[in-house]
C-alpha positions as CSV (number, residue, x, y, z in Angstrom):
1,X,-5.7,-6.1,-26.8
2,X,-7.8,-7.1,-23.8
3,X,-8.2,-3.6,-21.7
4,X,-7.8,-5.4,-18.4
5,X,-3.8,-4.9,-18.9
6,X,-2.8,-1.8,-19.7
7,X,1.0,0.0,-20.4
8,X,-0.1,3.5,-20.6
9,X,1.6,5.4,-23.3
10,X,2.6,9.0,-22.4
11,X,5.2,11.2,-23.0
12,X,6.4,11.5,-19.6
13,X,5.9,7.6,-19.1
14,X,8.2,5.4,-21.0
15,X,6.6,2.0,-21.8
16,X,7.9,-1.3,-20.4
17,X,6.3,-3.8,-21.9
18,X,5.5,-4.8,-25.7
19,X,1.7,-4.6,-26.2
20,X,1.7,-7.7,-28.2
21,X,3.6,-9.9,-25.6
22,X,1.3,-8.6,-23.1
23,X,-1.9,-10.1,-25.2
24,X,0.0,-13.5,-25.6
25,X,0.2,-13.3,-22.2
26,X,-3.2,-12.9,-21.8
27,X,-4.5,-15.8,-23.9
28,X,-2.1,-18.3,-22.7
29,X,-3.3,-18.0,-19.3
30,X,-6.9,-17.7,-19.7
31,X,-5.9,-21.7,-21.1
32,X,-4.0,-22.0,-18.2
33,X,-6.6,-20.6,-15.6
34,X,-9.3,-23.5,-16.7
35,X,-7.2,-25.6,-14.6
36,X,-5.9,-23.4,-12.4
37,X,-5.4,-23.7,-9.0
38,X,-5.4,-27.6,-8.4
39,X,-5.9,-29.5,-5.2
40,X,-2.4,-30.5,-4.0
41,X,-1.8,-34.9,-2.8
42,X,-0.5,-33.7,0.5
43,X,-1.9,-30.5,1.9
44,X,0.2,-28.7,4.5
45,X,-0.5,-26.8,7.5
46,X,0.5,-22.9,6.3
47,X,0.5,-19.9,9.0
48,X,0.2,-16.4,7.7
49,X,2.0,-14.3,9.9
50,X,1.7,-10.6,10.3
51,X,5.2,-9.9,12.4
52,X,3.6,-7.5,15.4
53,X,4.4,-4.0,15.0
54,X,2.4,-1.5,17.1
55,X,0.8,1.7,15.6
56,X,3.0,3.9,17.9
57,X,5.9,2.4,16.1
58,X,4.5,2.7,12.5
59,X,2.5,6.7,12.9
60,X,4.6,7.8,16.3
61,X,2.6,10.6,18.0
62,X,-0.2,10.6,15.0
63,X,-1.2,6.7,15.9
64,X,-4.8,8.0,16.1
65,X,-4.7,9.3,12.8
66,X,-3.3,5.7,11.7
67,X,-4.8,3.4,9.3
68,X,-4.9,-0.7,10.3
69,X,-6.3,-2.9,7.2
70,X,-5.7,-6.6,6.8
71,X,-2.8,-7.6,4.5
72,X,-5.1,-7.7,0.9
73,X,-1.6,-9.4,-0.2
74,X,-1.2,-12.1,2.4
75,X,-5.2,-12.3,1.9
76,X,-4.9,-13.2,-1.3
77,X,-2.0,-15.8,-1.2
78,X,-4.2,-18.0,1.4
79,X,-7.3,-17.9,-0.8
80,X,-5.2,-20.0,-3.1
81,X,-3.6,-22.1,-0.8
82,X,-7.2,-23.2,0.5
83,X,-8.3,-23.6,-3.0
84,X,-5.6,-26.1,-3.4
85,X,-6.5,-28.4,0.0
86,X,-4.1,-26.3,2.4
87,X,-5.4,-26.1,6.0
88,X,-4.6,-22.2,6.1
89,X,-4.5,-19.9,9.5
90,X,-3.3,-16.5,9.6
91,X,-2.2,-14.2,12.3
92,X,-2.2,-11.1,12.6
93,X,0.2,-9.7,15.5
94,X,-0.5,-6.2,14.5
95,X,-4.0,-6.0,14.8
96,X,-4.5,-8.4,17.3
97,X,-1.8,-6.1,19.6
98,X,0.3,-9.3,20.3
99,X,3.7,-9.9,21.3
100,X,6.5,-12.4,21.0
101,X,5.1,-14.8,23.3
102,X,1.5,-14.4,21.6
103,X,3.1,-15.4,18.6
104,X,5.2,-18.4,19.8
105,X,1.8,-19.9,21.3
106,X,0.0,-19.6,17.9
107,X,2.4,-21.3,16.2
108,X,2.9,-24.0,19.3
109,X,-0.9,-24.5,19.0
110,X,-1.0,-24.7,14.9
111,X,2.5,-26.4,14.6
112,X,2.8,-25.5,10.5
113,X,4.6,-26.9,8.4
114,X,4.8,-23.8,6.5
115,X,5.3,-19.9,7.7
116,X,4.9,-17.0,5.6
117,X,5.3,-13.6,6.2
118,X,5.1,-10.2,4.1
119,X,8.0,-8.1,5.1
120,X,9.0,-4.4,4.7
121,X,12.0,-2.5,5.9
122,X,10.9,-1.6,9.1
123,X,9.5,-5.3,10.1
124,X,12.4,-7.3,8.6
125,X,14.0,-7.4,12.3
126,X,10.9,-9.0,13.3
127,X,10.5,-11.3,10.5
128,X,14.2,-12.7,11.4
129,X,13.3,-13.2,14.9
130,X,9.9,-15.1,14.6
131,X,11.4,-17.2,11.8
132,X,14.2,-18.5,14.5
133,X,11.4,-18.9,16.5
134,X,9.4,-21.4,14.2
135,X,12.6,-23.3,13.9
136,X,12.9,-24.1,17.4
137,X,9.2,-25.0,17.5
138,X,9.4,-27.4,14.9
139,X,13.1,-27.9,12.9
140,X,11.5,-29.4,10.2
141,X,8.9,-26.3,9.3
142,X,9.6,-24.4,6.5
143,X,10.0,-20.4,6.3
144,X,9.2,-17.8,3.1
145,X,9.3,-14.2,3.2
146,X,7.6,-12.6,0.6
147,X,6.5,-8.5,0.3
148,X,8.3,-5.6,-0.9
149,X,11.7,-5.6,1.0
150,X,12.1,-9.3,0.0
151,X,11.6,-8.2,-3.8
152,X,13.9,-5.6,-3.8
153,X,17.0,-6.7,-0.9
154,X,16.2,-10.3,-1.5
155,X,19.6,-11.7,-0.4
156,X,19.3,-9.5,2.8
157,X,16.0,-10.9,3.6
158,X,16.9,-14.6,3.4
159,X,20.3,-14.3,4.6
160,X,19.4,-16.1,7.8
161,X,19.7,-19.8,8.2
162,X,16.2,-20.4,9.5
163,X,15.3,-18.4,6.0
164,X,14.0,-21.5,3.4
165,X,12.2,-19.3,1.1
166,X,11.3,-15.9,-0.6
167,X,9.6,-14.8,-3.5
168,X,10.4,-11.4,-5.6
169,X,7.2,-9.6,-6.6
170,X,3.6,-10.2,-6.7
171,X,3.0,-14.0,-4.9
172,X,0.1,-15.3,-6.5
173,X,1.2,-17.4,-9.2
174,X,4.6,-17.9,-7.7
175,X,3.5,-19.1,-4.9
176,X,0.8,-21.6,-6.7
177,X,3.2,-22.9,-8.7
178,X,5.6,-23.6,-5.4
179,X,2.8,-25.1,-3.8
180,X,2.6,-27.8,-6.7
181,X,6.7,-28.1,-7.3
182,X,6.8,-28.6,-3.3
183,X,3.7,-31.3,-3.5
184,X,5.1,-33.2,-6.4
185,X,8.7,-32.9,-4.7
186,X,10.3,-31.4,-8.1
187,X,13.1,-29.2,-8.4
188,X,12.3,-25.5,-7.6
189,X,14.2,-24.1,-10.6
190,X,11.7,-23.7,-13.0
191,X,9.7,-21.8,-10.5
192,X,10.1,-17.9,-11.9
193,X,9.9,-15.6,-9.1
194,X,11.2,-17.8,-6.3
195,X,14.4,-17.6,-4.2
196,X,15.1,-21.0,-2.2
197,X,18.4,-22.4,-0.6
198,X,20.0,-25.8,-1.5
199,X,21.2,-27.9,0.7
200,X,24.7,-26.2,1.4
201,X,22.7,-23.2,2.0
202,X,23.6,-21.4,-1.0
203,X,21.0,-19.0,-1.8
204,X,19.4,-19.4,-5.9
205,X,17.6,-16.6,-7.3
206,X,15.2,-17.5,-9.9
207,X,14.1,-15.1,-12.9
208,X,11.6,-12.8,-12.2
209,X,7.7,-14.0,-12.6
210,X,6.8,-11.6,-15.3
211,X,3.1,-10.0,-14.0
212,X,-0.2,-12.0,-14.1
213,X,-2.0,-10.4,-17.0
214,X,-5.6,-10.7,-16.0
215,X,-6.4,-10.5,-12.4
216,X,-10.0,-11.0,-12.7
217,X,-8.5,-15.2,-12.5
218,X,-8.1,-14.3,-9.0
219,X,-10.2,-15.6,-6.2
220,X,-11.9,-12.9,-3.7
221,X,-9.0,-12.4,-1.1
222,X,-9.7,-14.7,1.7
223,X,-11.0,-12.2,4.5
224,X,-12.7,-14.9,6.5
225,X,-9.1,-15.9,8.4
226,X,-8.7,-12.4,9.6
227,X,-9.6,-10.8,12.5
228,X,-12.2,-8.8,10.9
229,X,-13.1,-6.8,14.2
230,X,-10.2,-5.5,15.0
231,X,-9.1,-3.2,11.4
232,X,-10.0,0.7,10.8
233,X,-9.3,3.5,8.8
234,X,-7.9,6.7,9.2
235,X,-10.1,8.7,11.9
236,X,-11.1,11.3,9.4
237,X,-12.5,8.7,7.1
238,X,-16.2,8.4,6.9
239,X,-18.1,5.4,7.9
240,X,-18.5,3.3,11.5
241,X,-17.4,0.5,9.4
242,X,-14.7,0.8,6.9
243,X,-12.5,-1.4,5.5
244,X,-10.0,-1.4,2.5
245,X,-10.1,-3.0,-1.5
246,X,-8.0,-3.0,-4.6
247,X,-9.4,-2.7,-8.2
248,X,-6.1,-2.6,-9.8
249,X,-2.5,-2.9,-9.3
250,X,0.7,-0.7,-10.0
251,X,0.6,2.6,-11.6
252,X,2.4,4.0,-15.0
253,X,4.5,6.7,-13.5
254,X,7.9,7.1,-11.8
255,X,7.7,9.2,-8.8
256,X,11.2,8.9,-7.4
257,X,10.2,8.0,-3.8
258,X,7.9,4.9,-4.6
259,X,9.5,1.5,-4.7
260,X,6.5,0.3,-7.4
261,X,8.4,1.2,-10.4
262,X,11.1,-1.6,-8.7
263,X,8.2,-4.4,-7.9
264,X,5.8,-3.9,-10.6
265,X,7.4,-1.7,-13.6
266,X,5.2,0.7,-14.7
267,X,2.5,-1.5,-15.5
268,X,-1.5,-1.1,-14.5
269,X,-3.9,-3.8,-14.6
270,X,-7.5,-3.8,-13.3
271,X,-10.2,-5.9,-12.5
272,X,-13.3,-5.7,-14.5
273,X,-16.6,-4.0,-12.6
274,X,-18.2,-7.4,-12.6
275,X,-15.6,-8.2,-10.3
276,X,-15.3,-5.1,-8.1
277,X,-19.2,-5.3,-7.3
278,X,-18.9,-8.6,-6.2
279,X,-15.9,-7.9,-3.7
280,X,-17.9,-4.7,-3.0
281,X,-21.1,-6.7,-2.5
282,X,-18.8,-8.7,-0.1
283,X,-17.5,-6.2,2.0
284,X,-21.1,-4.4,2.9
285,X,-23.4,-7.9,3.0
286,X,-20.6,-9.9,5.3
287,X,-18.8,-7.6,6.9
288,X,-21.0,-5.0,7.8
289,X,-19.1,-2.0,5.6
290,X,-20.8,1.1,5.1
291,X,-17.9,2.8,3.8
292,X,-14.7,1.8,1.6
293,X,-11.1,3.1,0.7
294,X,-10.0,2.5,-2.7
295,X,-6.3,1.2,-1.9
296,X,-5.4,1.3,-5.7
297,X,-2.1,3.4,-5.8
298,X,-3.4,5.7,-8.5
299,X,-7.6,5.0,-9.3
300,X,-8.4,7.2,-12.2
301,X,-5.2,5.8,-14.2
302,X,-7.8,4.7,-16.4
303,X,-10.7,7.2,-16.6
304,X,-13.4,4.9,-18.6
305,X,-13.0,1.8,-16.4
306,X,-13.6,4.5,-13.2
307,X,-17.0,6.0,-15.1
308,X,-18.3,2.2,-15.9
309,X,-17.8,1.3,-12.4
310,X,-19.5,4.2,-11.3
311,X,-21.9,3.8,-13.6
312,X,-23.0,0.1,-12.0
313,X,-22.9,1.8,-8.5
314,X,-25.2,4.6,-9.6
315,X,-27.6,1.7,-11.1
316,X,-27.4,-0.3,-8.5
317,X,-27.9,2.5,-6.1
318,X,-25.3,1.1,-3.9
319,X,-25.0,3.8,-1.2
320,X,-21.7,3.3,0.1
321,X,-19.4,6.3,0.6
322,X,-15.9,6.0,-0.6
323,X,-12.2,7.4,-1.0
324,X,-9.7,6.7,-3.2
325,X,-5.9,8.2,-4.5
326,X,-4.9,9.4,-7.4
327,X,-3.1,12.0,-8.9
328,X,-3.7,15.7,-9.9
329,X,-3.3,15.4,-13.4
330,X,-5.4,12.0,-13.6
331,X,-9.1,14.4,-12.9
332,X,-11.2,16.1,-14.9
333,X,-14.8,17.8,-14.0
334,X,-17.0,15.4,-15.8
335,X,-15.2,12.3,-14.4
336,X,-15.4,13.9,-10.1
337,X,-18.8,14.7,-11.0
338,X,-19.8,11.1,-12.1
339,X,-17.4,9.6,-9.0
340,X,-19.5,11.8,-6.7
341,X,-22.6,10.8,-8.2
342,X,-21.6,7.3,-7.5
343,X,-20.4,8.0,-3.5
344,X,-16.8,9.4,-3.7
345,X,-16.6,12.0,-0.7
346,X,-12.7,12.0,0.0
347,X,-9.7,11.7,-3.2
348,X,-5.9,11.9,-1.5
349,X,-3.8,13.7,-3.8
350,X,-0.1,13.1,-3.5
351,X,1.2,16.9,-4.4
352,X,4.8,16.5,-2.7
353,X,5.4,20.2,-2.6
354,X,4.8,24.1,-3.8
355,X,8.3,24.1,-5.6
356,X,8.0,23.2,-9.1
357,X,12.1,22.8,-9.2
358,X,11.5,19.9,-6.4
359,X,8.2,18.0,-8.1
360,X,11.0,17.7,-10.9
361,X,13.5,16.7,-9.1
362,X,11.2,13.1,-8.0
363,X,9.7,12.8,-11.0
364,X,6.3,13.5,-9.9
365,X,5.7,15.1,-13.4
366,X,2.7,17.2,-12.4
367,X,2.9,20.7,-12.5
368,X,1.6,23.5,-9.2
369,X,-1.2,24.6,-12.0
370,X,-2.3,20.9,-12.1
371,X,-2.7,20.7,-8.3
372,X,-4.3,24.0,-8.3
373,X,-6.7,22.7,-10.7
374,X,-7.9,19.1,-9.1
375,X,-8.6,20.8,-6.0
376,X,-10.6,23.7,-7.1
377,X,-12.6,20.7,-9.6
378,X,-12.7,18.3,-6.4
379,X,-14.7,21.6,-4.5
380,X,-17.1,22.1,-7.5
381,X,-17.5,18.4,-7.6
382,X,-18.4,18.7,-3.5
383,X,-15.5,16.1,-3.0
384,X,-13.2,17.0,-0.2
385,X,-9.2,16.3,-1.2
386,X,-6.6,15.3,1.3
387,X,-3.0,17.0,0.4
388,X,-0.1,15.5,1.1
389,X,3.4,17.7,1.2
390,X,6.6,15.8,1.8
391,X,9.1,18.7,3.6
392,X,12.9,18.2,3.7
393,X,13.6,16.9,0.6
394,X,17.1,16.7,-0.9
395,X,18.4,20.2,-1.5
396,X,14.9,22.1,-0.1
397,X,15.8,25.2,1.8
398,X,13.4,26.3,4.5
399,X,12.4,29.0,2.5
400,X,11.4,26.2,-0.4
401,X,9.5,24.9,2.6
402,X,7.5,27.5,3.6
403,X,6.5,28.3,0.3
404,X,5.6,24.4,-0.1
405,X,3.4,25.1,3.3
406,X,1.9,28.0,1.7
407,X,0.9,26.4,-1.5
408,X,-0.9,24.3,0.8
409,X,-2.6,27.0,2.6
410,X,-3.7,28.8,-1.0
411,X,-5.4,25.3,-1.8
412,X,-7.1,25.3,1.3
413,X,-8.2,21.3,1.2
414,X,-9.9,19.8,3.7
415,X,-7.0,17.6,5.4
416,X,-3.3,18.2,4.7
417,X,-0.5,16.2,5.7
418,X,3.2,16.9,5.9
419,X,5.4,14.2,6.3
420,X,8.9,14.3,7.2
421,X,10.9,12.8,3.8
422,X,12.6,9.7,4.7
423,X,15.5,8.2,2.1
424,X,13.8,5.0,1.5
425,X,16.3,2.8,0.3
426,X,15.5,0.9,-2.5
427,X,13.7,3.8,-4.2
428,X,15.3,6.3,-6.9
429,X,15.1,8.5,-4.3
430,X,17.7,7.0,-2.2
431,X,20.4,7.9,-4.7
432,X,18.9,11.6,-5.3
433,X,19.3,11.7,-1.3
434,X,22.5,11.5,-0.9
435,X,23.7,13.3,-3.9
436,X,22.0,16.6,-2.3
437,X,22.2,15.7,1.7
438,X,23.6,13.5,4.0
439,X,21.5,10.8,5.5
440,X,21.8,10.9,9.4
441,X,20.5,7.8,10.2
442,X,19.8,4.5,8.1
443,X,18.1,2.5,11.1
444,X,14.6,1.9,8.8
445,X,12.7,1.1,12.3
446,X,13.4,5.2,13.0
447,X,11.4,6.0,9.2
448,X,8.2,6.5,10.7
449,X,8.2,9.8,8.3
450,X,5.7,11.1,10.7
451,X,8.0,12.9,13.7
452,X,11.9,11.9,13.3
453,X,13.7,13.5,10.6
454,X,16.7,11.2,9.9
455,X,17.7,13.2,6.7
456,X,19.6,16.7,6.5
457,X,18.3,18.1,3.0
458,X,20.9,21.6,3.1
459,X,23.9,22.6,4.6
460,X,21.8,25.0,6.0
461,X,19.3,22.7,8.0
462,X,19.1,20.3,10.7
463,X,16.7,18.2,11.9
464,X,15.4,19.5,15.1
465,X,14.8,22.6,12.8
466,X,13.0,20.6,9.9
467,X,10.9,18.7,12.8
468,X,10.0,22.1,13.6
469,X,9.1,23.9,10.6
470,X,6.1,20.6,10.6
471,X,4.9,21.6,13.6
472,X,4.4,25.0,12.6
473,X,2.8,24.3,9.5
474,X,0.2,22.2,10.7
475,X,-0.5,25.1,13.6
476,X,-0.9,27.7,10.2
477,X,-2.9,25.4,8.2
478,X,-5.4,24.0,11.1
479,X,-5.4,26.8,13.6
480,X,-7.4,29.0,11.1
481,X,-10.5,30.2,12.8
482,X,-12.5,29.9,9.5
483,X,-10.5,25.9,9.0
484,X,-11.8,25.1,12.6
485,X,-15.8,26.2,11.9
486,X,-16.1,24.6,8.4
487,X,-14.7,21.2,10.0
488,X,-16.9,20.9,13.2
489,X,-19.7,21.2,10.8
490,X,-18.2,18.7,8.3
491,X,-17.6,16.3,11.4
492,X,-21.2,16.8,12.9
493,X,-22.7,15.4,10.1
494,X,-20.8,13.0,9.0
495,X,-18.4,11.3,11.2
496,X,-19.3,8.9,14.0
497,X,-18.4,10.0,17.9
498,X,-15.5,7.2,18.4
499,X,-13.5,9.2,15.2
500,X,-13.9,12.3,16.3
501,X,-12.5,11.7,19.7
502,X,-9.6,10.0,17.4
503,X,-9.2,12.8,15.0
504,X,-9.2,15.3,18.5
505,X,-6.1,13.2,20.1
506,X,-4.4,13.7,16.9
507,X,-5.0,17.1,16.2
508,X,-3.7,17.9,19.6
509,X,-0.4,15.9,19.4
510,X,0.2,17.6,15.9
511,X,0.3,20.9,17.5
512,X,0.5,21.2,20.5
């Protein structure tokens, strides 16, 4: 079977797919791909839209500790359209700090025949308004949503009248194969994947696309319409210049929080290290990057594919710092050693918490011995390891929090996060949720996860007091004297001035 699609086989993680059909797969579309991707008789004008959504609303109080990356999804969707002949403009509300009005002159200015936008359950509001928007700008344009809220409530996402369009799961292909049905005015039907309304307005759900085997078939996502200028990481990411890739998609396992397992199954596929240095390539020689995240949802799924990649960086001595998650049960000492060799400084480990009884109860299938044992490797290795700890999950006492706070404390990692837990819904999560607790509040534009807590995990509990045990536990964790030395040497050396103002602001409104 070609390696670049993988169902992993564990005990713990029940396989999906059939190996075999998976391989068919595979060589039916490397046929298909010689031809792939065909200009189109009419091209359209198609606007990308990124609804504008500020980082106070997404991190609340921690918006200097936020992240703001280009869409690599909506990214890749318009390399394809201007493959096929599409003039192609995106927008990006969020990073370009627009509002309403911003957005009604872009698209007055571009007049598309074609909007898209990626939603998720706290823009979906947004995505509704803009949509009426391009209506009254031009009747005749036509709307899609795509993104993870459309794949999982997709009759809630279309629902509105000035909704023509949506597509469940990845957009690629679904959205190539639109592009063509729409061009040769065919009847959508046939297209797997989409969700379109007739002309009553009755909403038709096509069957699921099933997952594009080999993604190496994929054009390098088209960065070029973004506004390149304006993204950055995390402050407490290394690097004046960082910026955000994928080398694979989904991930095997079935963490009950996570809506992937919905989306993607439990699949992983992975592009090959040809393919990765060339993106990589693209990202330091045209962009200016000096330092990358790895925004794979788990990177060392597969540990060979990780040492051959580092093996190229190492050979081509590429010098470029990165970061990456995974898991803690997904390292080993020879593989951190090789991924330090090759420029890894920083690996965020999703632990959840120090209660073995609640890692079980979200399917996180690691054990507290396999965190304790990633970190200590990750030190050895001379990698630092972000933790984070969700607190207030269903049926947690504050004792089970404290003792989740002081599992963090006996780690000791360089950055530790707590997040409030926040009943997603959508995710297996949601149903565990209010079996064990009552859900205060289902307004997703309050699920920052950062400083609301909308969820009331025990009888015992309340918010307020939940709220409060967070604050506490990042004055414990960072407030150590011994914490405080070892990171203004870490951050004298390595990170540039304008983060370390950032990562001050945010320190201060944790605690204080």
């Amino acid at each position: 079977m070609d390696e670049k699609f993988i169902y992993i086989h564990t005990k713990e993680v029940p396989d999906t797919v059939d190996s075999d059909e998976a391989e068919n797969i595979i060589e039916e579309k490397n046929v298909e791909n010689q031809q792939r991707f065909k200009k189109v008789n009419n091209p359209l004008r198609i606007h990308f839209i990124m609804p504008p959504i500020s980082l106070e609303e997404r991190y609340g109080k921690l918006k200097d500790m936020g992240t703001l990356y280009p869409s690599l999804g909506m990214a890749a969707v318009a390399a394809i359209c201007e493959l096929k002949g599409h003039k192609v403009k995106v927008t990006d509300g969020e990073a370009l700090s627009y509002n309403l009005d911003d957005i009604k002159r872009e698209i007055t200015d571009f007049h598309p025949d074609f909007v898209g936008m990626p939603t998720f359950a706290t823009n979906i509001d947004m995505c509704h308004t803009i949509a009426t928007m391009v209506k009254e700008i031009n009747p005749h344009a036509k709307v899609m949503l795509g993104g993870a809220h459309t794949s999982i409530f997709t009759k809630h996402a279309i629902a509105p009248k000035e909704i023509d369009f949506g597509i469940q799961s990845e957009a690629e292909i679904v959205f190539d194969e639109f592009l063509d049905i729409l061009d040769q005015n065919k009847s959508f039907t046939h297209v797997n994947g989409l969700v379109y309304k007739d002309g009553k307005g009755e909403i038709h759900i096509n069957p699921k696309q099933k997952l594009y085997p080999d993604l190496n078939q994929f054009p390098l996502p088209a960065r070029h319409l973004f506004p390149m200028n304006k993204y950055h990481s995390s402050a407490n990411l290394r690097g004046k210049r960082t910026l955000n890739m994928m080398t694979s998609r989904g991930c095997p396992y079935r963490c009950a929080y996570c809506s992937s397992p919905q989306i993607f199954g439990q699949s992983f596929r992975y592009l090959n290290t040809e393919n990765v240095m060339r993106e990589l390539r693209e990202l330091r020689n045209v962009y200016g990057t000096d330092s990358v995240q790895f925004y794979d949802e788990t990177f060392t799924v597969h540990r060979q594919r990780v040492i051959d990649l580092c093996n190229e960086m190492i050979k081509e001595n590429f010098n470029m710092q990165w970061a990456c998650f995974t898991r803690a049960n997904l390292v080993d000492k020879e593989l951190l050693q090789k991924m330090k060799q090759a420029g890894c400084y920083l690996i965020f480990f999703g632990l959840e918490s120090g209660v073995q009884r609640l890692i079980d109860l979200i399917k996180k299938d690691i054990t507290l011995e396999q965190s304790r044992n990633a970190i200590k490797l990750c030190k050895e290795a001379g990698i630092q390891a972000w933790c984070s700890f969700i607190i207030g999950l269903p049926s947690e006492t504050k004792e089970e929090s404290w003792q989740t706070i002081n599992f963090a404390l006996e780690l000791d990692s360089e950055y530790v996060q707590f997040p409030i837990f926040m009943p997603w819904p959508g995710t297996a999560i949601y149903d565990i949720a209010k079996q064990h607790g009552i859900i205060l509040n289902e307004n997703l534009s309050d699920y920052t996860a950062w400083d609301k807590a909308v969820y009331k995990p025990h009888p015992q509990r309340d918010p307020l007091e939940v709220q409060e045990t967070v604050k506490k536990g990042y004055k414990k964790f960072y407030l150590r004297p011994k914490y405080i030395a070892r990171k203004i040497a870490d951050l004298t050396f390595h990170m540039p001035p304008k983060k370390i103002w950032k990562l001050t602001k945010a320190g201060y409104y944790t605690l204080f």
